[in-house]
C-alpha positions as CSV (number, residue, x, y, z in Angstrom):
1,X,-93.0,159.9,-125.1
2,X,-92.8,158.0,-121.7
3,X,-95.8,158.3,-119.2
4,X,-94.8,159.6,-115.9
5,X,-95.0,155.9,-114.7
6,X,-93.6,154.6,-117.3
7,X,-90.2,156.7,-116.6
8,X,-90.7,155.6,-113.1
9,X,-90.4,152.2,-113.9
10,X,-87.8,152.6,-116.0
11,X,-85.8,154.6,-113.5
12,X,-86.5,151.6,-110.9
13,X,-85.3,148.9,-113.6
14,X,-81.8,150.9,-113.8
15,X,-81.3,150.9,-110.2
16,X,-82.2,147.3,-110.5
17,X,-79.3,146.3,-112.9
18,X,-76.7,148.6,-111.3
19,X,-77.7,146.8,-107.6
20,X,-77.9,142.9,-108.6
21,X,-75.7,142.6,-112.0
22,X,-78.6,141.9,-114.0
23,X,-77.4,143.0,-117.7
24,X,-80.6,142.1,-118.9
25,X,-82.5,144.5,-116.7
26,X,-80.3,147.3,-118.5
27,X,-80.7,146.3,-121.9
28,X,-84.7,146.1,-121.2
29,X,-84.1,149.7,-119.5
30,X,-82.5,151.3,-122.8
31,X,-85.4,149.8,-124.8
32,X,-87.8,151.0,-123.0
33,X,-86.4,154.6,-123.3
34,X,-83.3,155.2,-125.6
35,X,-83.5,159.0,-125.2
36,X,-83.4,158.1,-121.3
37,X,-79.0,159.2,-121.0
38,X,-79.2,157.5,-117.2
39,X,-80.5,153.6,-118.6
40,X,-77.3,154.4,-121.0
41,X,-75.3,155.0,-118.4
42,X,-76.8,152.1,-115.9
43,X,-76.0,149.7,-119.3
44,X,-72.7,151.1,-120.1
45,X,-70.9,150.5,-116.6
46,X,-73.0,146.6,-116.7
47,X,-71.2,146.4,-119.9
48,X,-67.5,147.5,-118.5
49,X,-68.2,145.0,-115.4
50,X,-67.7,141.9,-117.6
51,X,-65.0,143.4,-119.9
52,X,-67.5,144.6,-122.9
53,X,-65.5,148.1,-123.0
54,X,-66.5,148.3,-127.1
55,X,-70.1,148.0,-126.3
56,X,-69.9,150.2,-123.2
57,X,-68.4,152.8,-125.1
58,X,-71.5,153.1,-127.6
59,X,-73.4,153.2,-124.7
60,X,-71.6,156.2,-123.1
61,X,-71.6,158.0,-126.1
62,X,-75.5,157.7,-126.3
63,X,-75.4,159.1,-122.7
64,X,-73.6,162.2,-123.2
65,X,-75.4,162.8,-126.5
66,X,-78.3,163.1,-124.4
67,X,-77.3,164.8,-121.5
68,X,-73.9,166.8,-122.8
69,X,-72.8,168.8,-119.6
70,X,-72.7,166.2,-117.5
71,X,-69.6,165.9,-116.7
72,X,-69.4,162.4,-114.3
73,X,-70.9,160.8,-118.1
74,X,-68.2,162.6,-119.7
75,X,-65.1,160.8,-117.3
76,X,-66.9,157.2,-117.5
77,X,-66.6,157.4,-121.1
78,X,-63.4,158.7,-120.8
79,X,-62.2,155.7,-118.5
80,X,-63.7,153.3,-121.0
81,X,-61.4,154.6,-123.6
82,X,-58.5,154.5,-121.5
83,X,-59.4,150.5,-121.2
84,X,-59.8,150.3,-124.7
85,X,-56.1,151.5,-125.3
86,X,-57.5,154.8,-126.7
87,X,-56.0,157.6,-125.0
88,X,-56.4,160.2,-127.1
89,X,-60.5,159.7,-127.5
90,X,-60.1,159.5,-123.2
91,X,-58.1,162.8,-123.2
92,X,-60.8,164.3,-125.5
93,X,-63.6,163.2,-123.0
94,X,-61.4,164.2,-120.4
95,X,-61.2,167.4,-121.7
96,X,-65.2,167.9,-122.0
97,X,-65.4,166.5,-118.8
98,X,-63.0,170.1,-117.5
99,X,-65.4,171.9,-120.0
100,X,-68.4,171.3,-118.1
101,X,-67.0,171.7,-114.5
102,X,-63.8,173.8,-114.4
103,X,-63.7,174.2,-110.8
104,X,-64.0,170.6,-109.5
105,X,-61.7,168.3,-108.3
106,X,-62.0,165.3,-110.0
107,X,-62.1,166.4,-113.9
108,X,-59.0,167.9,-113.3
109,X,-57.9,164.6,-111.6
110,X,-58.5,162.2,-113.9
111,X,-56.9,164.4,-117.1
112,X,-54.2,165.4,-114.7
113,X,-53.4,161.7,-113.7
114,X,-53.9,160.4,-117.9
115,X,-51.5,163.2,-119.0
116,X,-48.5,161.8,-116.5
117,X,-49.3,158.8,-118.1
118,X,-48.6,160.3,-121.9
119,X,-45.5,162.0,-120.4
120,X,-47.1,165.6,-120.8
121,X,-46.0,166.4,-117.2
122,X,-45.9,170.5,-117.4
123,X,-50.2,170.2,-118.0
124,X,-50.6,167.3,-115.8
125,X,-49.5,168.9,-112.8
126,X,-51.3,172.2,-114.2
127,X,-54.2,169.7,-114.0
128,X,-53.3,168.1,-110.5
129,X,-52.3,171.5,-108.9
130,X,-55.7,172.5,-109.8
131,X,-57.5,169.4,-108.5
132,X,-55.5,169.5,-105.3
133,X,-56.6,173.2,-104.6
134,X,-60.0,172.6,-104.8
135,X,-59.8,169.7,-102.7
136,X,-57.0,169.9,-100.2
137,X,-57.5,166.1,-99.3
138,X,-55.8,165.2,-102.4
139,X,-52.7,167.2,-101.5
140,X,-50.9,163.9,-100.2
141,X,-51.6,162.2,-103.4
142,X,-50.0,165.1,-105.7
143,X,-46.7,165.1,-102.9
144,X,-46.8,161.4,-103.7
145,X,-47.3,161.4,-107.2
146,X,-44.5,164.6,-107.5
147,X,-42.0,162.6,-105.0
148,X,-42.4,159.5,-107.4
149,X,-41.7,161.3,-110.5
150,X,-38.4,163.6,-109.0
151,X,-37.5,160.4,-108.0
152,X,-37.3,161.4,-104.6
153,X,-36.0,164.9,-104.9
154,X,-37.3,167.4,-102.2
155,X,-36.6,170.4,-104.1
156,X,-38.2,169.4,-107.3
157,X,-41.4,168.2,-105.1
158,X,-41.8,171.4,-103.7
159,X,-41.5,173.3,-106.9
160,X,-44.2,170.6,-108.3
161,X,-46.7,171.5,-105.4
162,X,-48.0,174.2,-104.4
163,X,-48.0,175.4,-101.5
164,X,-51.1,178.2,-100.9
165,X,-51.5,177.5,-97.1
166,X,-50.6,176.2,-93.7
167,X,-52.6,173.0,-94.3
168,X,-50.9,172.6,-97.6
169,X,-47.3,173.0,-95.8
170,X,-48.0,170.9,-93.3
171,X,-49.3,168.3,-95.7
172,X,-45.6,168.4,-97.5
173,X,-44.0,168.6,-93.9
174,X,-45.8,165.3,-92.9
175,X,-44.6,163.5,-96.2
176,X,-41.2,164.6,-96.2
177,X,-40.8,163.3,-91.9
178,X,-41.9,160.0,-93.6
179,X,-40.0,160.0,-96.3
180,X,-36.5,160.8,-93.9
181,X,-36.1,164.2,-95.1
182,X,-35.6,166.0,-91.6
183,X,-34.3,169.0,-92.6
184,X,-36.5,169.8,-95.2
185,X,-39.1,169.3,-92.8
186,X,-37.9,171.0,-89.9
187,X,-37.9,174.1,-93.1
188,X,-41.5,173.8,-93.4
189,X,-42.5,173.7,-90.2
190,X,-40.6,177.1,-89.2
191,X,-42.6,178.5,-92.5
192,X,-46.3,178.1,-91.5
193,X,-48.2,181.2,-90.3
194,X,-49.4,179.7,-86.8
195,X,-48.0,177.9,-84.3
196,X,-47.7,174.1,-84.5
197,X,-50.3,172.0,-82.4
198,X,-49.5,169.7,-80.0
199,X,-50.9,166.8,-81.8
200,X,-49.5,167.8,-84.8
201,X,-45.8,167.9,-83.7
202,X,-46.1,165.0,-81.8
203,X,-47.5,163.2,-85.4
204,X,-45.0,164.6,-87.1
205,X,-42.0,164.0,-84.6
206,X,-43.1,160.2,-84.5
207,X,-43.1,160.4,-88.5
208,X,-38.9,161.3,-88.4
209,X,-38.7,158.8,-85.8
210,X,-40.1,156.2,-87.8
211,X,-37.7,157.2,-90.9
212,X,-35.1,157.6,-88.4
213,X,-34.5,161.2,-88.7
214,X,-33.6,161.0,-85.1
215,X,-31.8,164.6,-84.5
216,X,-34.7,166.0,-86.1
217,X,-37.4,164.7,-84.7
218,X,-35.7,165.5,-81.4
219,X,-35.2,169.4,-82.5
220,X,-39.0,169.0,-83.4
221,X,-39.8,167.4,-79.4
222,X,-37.7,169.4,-77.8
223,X,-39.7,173.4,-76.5
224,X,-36.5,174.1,-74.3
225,X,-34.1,175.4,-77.0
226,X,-31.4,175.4,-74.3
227,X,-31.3,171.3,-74.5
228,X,-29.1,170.2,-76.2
229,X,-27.9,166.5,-77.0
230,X,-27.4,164.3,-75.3
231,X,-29.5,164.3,-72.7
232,X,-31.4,161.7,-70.5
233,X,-34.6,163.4,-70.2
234,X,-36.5,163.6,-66.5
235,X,-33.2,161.4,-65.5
236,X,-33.8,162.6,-62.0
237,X,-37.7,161.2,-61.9
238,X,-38.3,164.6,-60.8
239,X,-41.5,165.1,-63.5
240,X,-44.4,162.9,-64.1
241,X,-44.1,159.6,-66.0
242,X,-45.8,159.5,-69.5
243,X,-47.5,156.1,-70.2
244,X,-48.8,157.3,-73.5
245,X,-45.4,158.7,-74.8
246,X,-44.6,157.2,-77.8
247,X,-41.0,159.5,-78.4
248,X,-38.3,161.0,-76.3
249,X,-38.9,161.1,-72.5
250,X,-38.9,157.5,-70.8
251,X,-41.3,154.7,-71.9
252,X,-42.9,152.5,-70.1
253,X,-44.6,148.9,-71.4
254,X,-47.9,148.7,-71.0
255,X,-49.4,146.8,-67.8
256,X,-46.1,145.6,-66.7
257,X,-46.3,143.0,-64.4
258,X,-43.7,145.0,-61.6
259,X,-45.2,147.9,-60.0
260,X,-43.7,151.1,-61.4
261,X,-44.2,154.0,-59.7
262,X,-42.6,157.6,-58.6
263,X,-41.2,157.6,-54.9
264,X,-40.8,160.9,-53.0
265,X,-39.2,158.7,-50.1
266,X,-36.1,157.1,-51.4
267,X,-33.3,159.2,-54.0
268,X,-30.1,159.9,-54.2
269,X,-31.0,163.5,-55.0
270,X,-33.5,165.8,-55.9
271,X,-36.7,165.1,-54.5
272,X,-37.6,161.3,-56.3
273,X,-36.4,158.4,-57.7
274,X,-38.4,156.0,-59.7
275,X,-39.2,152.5,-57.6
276,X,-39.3,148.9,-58.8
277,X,-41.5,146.7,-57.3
278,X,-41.1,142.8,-58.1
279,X,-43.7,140.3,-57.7
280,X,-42.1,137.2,-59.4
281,X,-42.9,137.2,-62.9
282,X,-40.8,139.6,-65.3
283,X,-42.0,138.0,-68.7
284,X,-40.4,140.5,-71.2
285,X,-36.7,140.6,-70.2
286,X,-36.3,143.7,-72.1
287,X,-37.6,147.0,-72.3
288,X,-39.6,147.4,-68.8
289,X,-38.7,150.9,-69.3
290,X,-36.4,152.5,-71.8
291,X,-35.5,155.9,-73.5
292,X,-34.5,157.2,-76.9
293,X,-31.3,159.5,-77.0
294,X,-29.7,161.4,-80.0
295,X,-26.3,160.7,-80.3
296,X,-23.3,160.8,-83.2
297,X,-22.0,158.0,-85.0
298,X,-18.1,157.3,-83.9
299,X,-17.9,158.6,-80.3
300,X,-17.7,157.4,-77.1
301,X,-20.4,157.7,-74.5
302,X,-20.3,157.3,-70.5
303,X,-23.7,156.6,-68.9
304,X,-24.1,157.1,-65.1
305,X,-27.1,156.2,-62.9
306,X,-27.3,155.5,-58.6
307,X,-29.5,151.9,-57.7
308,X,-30.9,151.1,-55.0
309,X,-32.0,147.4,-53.7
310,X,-33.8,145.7,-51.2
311,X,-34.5,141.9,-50.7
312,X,-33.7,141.6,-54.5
313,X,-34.0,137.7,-55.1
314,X,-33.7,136.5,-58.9
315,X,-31.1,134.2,-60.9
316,X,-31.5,137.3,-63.7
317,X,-30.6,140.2,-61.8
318,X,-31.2,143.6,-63.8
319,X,-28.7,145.8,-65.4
320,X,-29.2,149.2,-67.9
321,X,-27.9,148.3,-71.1
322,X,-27.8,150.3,-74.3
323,X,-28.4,149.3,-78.0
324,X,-28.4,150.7,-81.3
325,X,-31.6,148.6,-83.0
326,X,-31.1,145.2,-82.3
327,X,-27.3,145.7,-81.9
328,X,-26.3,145.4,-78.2
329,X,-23.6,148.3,-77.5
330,X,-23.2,148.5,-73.9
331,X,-24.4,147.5,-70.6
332,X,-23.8,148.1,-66.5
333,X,-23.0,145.1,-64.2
334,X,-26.2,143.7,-63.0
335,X,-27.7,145.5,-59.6
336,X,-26.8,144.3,-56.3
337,X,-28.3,141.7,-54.5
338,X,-30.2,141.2,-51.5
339,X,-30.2,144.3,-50.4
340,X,-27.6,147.9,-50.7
341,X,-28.1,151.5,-50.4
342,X,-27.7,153.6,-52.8
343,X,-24.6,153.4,-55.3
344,X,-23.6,155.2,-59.1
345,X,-22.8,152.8,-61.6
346,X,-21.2,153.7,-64.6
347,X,-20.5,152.0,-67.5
348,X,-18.9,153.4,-71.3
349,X,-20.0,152.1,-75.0
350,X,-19.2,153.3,-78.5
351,X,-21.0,154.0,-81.1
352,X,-21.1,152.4,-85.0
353,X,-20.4,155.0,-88.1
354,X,-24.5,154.6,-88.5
355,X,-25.7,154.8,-85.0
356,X,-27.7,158.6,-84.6
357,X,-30.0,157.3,-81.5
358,X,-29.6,154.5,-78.9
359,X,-32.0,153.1,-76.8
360,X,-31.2,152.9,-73.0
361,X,-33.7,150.4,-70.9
362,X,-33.9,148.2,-68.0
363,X,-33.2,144.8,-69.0
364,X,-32.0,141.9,-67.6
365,X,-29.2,138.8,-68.2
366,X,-30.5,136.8,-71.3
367,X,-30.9,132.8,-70.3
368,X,-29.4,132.9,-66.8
369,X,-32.6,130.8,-65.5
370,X,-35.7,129.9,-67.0
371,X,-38.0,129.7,-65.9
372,X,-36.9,133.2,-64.0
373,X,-38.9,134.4,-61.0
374,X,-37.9,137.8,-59.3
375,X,-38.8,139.3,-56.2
376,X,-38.5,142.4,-54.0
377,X,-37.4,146.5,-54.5
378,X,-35.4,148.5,-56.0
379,X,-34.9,152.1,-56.9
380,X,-32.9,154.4,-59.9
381,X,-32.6,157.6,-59.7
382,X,-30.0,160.6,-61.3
383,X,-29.5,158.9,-65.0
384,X,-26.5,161.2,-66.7
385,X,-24.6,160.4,-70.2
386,X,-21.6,162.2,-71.3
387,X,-19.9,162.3,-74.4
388,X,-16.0,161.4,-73.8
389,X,-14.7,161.4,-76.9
390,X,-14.2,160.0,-80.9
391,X,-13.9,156.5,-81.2
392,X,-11.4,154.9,-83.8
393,X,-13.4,151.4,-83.6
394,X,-14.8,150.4,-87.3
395,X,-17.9,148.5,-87.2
């Protein structure tokens, strides 16, 4: 029988071990006190570190012996065996490790997660259902592992996972916008019990936008069920400018060297335009400010805007030009230069049998000078697009 102290010591002689490596200090630990189950335990995981998984499992199996319902003992042991190639002794350790907490998480994990492995799929998700309820932070790894083994197949995920609450549903919302699947998405969403959050639909809408599902992240965006596509959004400048917006609406780079800026002084209607100011330097050609917009594969699409200049002085003038990706579709002649009042241009493009979004930006002529200074004002103002028709063009 250990002394008070003497447990002490031992106790501080396993922390030892565990902290610097030392297999010595363990092995001195379980002589000092073989019916101590934690200087077992400290030994056994020493043992697994450098690959004796034989030896650890003797010592695991002296740990539970001595301390039975401990149920963390139960899965180390269990995990040995798996190393070892014996999945049946890790099932059975598994399966006391259940026995002695039914209710937690990560018993149910592990035997859940060993049973895909053996193909027993019915109790693994039994086992993984249960886990995931208990704790719903492992719901995204049960859509995962259920999206893997349907081989991508929304309906069979969705009668793999349950689905108890909003937090669960919007778990399997957010993995099916990554995952592309906009509709099923977009089915979810109108399912939960409260209203979506701000942040949360702007999460989710950038999700489908990063997969692509362009229409519907846009049906997400949109709270005006009267829009409909296409649409330039705010192409009058009429509401404030986002520089945080990160999805439909227009973008703006951040810290651009020209001045951008609403102006209540100069548009061609409505009460603003959006002003220009050049300083010289335009680094990034592209982009200065740009805007996402739904459209169909195979039609043909007319884009209208009004320009204004004044003392505009570059050998790159700007123009509005349109892309699809990185494939150039369409663009407007370049602005006028010095100086003119205001003017529509208009300019037509088609799109590709895969093209479900463009991107519309301010841009300028690619290697007319370099280096390419810029200087003075200009204004845009009343951005329209219509759609004009199917296009017979393969690309």
């Amino acid at each position: 029988m250990l002394t008070a102290a003497q447990f002490g010591f031992v106790r501080l002689l396993t922390r030892y071990a565990v902290a610097a490596n030392e297999l010595q200090a363990a092995e001195l630990a379980v002589g000092l006190a073989p019916s101590d189950a934690e200087a077992h335990r400290a030994h056994g995981q020493l043992l697994n570190r450098v690959g004796m998984q034989q030896e650890a499992e003797k010592s695991f199996e002296a740990a539970v012996k001595l301390r039975p319902r401990d149920d963390y003992l139960w899965l180390e042991l269990g995990n040995t065996r798996d190393e070892i190639g014996d999945t049946a002794g890790a099932l059975a350790a598994y399966d006391q490790a259940v026995r002695w907490a039914p209710y937690y998480a990560h018993t149910h994990w592990q035997r859940g997660n060993l049973r895909l492995r053996l193909g027993q799929y019915a109790e693994a998700f039994d086992d993984l259902r249960a886990a995931a309820q208990s704790k719903k932070s492992l719901m995204p790894n049960l859509i995962d592992l259920a999206w893997g083994l349907s081989r991508g197949d929304a309906n069979t995920v969705e009668q793999l996972v349950p689905v108890k609450d909003d937090r669960d549903r919007l778990a399997l919302a957010r993995f099916l916008a990554q995952k592309g699947k906009g509709k099923e998405c977009l089915k979810h969403v109108s399912l939960l019990g409260a209203p979506l959050s701000d942040e949360n639909r702007n999460d989710l809408v950038s999700q489908l936008l990063a997969a692509k599902a362009f229409r519907e992240a846009f049906e997400l965006w949109r709270t005006d069920a009267k829009l409909s596509m296409p649409v330039v959004l705010n192409g009058g400048f009429e509401e404030p400018l986002l520089l945080t917006n990160r999805n439909f609406g227009w973008i703006l780079v951040p810290k651009p060297e020209p001045r951008i800026s609403l102006d209540d002084a100069e548009k061609l209607g409505g009460g603003k335009s959006l002003l220009v100011a050049f300083y010289g330097d335009w680094k990034d050609r592209n982009g200065l400010i740009s805007q996402t917009i739904v459209v169909e594969p195979m039609r043909r699409y007319r884009i209208s805007f009004g320009v204004k200049t004044k003392e505009l002085v570059t050998g790159a003038p700007p123009s509005i030009a349109v892309r699809d990706g990185n494939e150039a579709l369409g663009r407007s002649q370049v602005f006028p230069t010095p100086t003119s009042d205001w003017q529509t241009m208009t300019f037509e493009f088609s799109t590709t049998a895969s093209t479900h979004a463009i991107v519309v930006e301010l841009t300028r002529v690619q290697d007319a000078c370099s280096p390419c200074p810029i200087f003075g004002t200009m204004w845009l103002d009343e951005f329209l697009i219509k759609d004009v028709g199917t296009t017979n063009t393969q690309r």
